[in-house]
BALOBA-1460 file (C-alpha; in Angstrom, 3 decimals):
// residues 206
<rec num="1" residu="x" x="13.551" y="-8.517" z="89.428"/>
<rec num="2" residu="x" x="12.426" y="-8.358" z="85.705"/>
<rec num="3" residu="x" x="15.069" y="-10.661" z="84.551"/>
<rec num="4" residu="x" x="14.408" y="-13.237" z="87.316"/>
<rec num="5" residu="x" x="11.104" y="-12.929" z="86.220"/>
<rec num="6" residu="x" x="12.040" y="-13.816" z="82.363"/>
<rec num="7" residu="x" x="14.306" y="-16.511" z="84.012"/>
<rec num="8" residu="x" x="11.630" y="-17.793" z="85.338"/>
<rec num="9" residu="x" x="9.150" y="-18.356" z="82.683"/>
<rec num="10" residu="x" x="12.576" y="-19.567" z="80.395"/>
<rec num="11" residu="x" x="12.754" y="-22.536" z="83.024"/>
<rec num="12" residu="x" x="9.001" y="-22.729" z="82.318"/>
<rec num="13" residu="x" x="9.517" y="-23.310" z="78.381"/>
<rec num="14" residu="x" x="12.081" y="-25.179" z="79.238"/>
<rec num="15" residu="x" x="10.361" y="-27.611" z="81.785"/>
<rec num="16" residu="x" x="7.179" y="-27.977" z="79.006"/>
<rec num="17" residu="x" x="9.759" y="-28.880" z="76.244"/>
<rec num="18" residu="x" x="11.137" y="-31.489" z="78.537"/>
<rec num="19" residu="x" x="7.600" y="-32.888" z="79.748"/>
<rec num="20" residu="x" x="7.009" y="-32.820" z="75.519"/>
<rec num="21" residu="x" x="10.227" y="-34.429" z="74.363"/>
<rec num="22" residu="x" x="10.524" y="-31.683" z="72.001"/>
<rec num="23" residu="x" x="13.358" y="-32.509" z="70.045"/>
<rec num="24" residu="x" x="16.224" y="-29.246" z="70.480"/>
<rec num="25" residu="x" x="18.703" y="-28.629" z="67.158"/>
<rec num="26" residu="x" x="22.026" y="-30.073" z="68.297"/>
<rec num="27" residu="x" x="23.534" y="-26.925" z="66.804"/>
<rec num="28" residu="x" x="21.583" y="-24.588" z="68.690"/>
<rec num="29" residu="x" x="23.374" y="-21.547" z="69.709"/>
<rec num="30" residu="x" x="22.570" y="-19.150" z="72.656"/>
<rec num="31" residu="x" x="22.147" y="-15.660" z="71.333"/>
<rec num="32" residu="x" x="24.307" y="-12.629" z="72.691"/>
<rec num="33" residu="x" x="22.624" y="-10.869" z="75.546"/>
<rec num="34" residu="x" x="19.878" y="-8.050" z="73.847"/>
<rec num="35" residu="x" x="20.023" y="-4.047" z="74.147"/>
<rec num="36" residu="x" x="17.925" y="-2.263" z="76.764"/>
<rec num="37" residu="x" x="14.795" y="-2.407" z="73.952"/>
<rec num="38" residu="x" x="15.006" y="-5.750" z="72.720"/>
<rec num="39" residu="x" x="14.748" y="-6.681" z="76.252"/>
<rec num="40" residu="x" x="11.386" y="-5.015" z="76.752"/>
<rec num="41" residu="x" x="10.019" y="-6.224" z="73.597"/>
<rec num="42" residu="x" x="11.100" y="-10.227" z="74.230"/>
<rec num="43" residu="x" x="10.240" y="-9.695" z="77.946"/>
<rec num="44" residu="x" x="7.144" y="-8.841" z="76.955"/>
<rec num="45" residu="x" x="7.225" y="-11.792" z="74.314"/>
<rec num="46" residu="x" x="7.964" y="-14.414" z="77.027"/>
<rec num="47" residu="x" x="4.609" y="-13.045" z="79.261"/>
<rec num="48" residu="x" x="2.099" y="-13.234" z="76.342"/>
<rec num="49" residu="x" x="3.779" y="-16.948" z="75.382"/>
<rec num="50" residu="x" x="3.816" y="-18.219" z="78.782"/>
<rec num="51" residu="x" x="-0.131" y="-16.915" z="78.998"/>
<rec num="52" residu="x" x="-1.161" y="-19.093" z="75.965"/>
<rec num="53" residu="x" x="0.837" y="-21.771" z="77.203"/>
<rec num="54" residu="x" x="-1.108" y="-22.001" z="80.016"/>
<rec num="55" residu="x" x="-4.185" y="-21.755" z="78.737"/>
<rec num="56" residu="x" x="-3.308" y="-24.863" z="76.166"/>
<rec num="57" residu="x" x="-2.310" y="-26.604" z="79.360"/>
<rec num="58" residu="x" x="-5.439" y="-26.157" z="81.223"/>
<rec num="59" residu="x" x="-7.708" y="-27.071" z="78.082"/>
<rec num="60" residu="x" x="-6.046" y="-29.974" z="77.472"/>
<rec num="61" residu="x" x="-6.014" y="-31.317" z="81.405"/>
<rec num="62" residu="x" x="-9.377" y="-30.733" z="81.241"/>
<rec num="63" residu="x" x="-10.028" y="-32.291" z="77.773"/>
<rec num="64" residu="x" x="-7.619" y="-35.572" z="79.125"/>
<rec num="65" residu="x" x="-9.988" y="-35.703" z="82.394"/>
<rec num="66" residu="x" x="-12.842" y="-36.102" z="80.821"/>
<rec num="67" residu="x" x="-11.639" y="-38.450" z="78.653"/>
<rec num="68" residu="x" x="-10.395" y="-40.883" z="81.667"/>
<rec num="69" residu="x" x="-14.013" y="-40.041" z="83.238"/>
<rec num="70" residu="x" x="-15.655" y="-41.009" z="79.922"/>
<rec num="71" residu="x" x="-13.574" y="-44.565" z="80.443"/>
<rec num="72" residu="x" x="-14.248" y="-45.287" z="83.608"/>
<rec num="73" residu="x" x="-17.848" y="-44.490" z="83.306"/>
<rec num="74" residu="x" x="-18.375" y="-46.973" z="80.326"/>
<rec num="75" residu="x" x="-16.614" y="-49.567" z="82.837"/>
<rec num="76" residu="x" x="-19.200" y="-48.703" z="85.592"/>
<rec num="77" residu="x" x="-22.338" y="-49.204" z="83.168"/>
<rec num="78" residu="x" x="-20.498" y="-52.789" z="81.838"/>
<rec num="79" residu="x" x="-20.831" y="-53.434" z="85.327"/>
<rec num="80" residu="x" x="-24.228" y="-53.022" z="85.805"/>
<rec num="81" residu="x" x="-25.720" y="-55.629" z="84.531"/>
<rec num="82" residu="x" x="-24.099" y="-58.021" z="86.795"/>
<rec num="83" residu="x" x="-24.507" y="-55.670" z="89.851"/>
<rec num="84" residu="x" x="-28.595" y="-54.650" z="89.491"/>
<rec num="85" residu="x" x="-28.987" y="-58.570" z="88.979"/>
<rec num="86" residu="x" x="-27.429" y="-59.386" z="92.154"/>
<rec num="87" residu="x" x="-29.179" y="-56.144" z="93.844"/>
<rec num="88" residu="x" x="-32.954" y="-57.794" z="92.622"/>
<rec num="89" residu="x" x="-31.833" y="-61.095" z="94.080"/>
<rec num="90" residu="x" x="-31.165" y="-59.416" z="97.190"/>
<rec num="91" residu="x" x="-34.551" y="-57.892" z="97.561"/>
<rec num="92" residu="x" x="-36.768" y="-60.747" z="96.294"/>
<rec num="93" residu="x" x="-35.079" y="-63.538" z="97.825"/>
<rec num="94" residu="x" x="-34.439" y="-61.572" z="101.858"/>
<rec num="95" residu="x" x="-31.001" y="-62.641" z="102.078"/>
<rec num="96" residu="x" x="-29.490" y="-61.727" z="105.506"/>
<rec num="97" residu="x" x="-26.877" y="-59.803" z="104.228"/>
<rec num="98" residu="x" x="-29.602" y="-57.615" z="102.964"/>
<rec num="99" residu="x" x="-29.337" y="-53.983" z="104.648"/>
<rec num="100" residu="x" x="-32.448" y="-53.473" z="106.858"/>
<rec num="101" residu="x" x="-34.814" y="-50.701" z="107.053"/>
<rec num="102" residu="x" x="-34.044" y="-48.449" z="109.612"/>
<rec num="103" residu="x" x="-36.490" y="-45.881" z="111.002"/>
<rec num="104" residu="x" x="-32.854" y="-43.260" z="111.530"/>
<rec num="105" residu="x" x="-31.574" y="-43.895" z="107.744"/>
<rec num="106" residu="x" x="-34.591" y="-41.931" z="106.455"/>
<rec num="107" residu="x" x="-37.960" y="-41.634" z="105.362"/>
<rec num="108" residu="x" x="-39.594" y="-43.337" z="103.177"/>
<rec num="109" residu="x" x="-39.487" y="-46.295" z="100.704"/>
<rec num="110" residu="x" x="-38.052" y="-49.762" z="101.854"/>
<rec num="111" residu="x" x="-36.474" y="-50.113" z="97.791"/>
<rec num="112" residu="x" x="-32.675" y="-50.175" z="98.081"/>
<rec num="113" residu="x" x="-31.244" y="-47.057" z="96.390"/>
<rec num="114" residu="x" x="-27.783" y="-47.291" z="95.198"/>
<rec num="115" residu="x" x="-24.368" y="-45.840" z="94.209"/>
<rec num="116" residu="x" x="-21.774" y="-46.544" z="91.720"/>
<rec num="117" residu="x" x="-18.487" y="-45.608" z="90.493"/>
<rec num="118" residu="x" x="-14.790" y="-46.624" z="90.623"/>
<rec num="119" residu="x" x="-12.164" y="-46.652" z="93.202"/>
<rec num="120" residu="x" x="-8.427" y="-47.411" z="93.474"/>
<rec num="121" residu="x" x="-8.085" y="-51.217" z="93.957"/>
<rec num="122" residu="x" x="-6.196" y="-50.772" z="97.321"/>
<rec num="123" residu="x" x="-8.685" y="-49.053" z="99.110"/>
<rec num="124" residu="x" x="-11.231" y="-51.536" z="98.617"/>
<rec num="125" residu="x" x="-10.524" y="-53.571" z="101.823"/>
<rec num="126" residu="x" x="-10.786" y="-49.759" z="103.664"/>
<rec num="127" residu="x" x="-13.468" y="-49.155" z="101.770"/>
<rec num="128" residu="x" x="-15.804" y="-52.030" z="102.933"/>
<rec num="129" residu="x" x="-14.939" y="-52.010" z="106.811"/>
<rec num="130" residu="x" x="-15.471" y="-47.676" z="106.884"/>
<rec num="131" residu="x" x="-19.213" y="-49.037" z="104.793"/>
<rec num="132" residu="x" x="-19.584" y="-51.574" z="107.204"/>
<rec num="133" residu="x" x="-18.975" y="-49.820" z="110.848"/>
<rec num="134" residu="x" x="-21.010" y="-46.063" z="109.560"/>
<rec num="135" residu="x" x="-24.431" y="-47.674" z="108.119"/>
<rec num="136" residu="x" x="-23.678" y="-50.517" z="110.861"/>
<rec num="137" residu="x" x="-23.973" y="-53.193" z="108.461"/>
<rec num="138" residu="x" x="-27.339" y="-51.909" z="106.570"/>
<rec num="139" residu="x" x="-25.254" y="-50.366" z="103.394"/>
<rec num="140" residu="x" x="-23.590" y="-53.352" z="100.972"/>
<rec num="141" residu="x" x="-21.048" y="-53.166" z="98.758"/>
<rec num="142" residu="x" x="-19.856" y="-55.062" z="95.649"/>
<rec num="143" residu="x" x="-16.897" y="-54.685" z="93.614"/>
<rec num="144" residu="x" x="-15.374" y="-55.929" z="90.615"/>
<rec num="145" residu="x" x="-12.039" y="-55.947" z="89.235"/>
<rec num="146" residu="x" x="-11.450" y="-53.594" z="85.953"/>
<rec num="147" residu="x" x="-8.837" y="-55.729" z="83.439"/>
<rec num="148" residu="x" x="-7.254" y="-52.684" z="82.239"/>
<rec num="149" residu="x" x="-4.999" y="-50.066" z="84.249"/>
<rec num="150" residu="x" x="-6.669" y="-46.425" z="84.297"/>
<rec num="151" residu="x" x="-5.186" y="-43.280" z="84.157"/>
<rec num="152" residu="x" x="-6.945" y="-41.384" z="87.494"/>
<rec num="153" residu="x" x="-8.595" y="-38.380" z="86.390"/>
<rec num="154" residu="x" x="-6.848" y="-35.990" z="89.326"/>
<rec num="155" residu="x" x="-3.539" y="-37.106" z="88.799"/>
<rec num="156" residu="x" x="-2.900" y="-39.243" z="85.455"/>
<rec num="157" residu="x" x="-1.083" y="-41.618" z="87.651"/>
<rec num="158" residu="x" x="-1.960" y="-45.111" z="86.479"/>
<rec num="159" residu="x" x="-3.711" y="-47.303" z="88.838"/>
<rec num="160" residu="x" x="-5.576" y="-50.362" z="89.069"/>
<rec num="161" residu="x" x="-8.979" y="-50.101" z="89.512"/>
<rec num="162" residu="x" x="-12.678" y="-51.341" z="90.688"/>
<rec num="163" residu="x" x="-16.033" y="-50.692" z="89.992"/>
<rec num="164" residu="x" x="-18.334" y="-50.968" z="93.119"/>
<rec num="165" residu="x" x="-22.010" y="-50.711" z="93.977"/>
<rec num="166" residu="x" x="-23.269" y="-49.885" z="97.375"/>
<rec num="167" residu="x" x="-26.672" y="-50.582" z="98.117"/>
<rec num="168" residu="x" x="-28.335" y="-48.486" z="101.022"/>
<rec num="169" residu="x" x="-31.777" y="-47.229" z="102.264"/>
<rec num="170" residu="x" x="-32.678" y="-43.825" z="103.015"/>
<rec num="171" residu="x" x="-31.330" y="-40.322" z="102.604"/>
<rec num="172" residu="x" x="-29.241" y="-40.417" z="105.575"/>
<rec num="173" residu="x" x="-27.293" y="-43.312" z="104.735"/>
<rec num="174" residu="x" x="-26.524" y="-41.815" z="101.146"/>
<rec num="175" residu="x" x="-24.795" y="-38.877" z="102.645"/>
<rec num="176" residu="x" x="-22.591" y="-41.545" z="104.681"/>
<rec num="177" residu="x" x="-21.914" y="-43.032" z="101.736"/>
<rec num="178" residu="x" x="-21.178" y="-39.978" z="99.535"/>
<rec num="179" residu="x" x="-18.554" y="-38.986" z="102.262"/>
<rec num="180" residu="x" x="-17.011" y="-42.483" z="103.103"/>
<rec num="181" residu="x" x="-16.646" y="-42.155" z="98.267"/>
<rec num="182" residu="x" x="-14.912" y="-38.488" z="98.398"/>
<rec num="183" residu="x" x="-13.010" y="-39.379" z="101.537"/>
<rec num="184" residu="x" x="-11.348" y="-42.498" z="100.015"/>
<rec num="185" residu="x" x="-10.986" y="-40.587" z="96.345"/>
<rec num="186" residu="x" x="-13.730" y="-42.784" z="94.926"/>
<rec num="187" residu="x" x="-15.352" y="-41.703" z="91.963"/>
<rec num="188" residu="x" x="-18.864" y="-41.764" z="91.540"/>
<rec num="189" residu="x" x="-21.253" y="-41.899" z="88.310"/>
<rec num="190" residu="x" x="-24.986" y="-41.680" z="87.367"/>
<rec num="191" residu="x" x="-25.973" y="-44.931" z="86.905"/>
<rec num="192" residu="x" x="-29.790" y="-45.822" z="85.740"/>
<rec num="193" residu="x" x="-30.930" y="-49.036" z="86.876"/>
<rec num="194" residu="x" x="-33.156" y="-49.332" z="83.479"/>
<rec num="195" residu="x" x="-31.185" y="-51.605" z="81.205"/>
<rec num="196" residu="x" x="-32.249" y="-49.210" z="78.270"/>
<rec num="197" residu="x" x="-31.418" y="-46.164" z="79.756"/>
<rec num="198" residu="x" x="-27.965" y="-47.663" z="80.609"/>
<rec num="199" residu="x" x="-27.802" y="-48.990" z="76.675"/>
<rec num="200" residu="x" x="-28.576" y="-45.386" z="76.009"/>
<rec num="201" residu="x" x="-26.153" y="-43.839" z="78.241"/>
<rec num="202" residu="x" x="-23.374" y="-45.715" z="76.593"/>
<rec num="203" residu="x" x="-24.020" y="-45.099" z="73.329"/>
<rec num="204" residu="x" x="-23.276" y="-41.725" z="73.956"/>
<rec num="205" residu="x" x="-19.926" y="-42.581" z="76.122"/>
<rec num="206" residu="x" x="-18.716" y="-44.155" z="72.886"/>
């Protein structure tokens, strides 16, 4: 069991210097099989490598998440502009594709409250007909295209992409909406409607 166990984590080394394209010495030779103590010793070599290994791995999936995150935020927030504009024209002009106040979507204030973020491209058509049918045509979406191809934070899979607003009144109908977003793998970010605050937000993504 102790070899297959040091087999194991050799496949592992093996697998990461693959994934790396670590370049091997072409005249690499494999050693004679080691003496009842040098096993012990490089067995317990190969646990304490394959630990830090690991560990690198996990920082830098974490460190490579955030930096796709970072990205697609600073698309959401050059967004924004174009979104809150449409979003005021809504309100002040009563267009019927406005979502109406509804006594069941919550208490309180008649100003739209919103969320943003980015989903995969394909969904979108999904995306607006699940909106449409759970708020029953009081939440609205808009979408625009992102130019470049992101890496998704989950799975570093690059896919094309849009950033979307949803407009919406009341608490009830931003739960809806936060569960039709993690349902369909959407991503969602802060997003201030304050141009500054956006300006300032940014600043800080860069």
């Amino acid at each position: 069991r102790r070899t297959e166990e040091m087999e194991r984590r050799l496949r592992f080394f093996a697998a990461e210097i693959e994934r790396e394209k670590l370049p091997v010495p072409a005249d690499y030779n494999v050693p004679s099989a080691p003496n009842q103590k040098d096993l012990i010793d490089l067995e317990a070599t190969l646990e304490q490598l394959e630990g830090e290994m690991r560990q690198i791995n996990a920082h830098q999936e974490a460190l490579l998440r955030n930096f796709y995150e970072l990205k697609e935020l600073k698309h959401v927030l050059n967004s924004a502009s174009q979104f809150f504009q449409e979003g005021a024209a809504i309100q002040q002009e009563g267009r019927t594709a406005q979502p109406k106040y509804d006594e069941e979507a919550g208490s309180g204030s008649r100003h739209l409250s919103f969320l943003c973020g980015v989903i995969n491209r394909a969904k979108i058509p999904v995306f607006e007909r699940v909106l449409w049918r759970a708020s029953r045509g009081k939440a609205l979406l808009r979408h625009m295209e992102i130019a470049e191809t992101l890496k998704d934070p989950a799975t570093e899979e690059e896919i094309p992409k849009n950033t979307f607003i949803v407009y919406f009144q009341g608490d009830q109908l931003k739960m809806r909406v936060k569960k039709i977003c993690e349902g369909l793998g959407a991503t969602t970010y802060p997003c201030k409607e304050e141009w500054d605050e956006r300006r300032k937000t940014e600043s800080e993504v860069d």
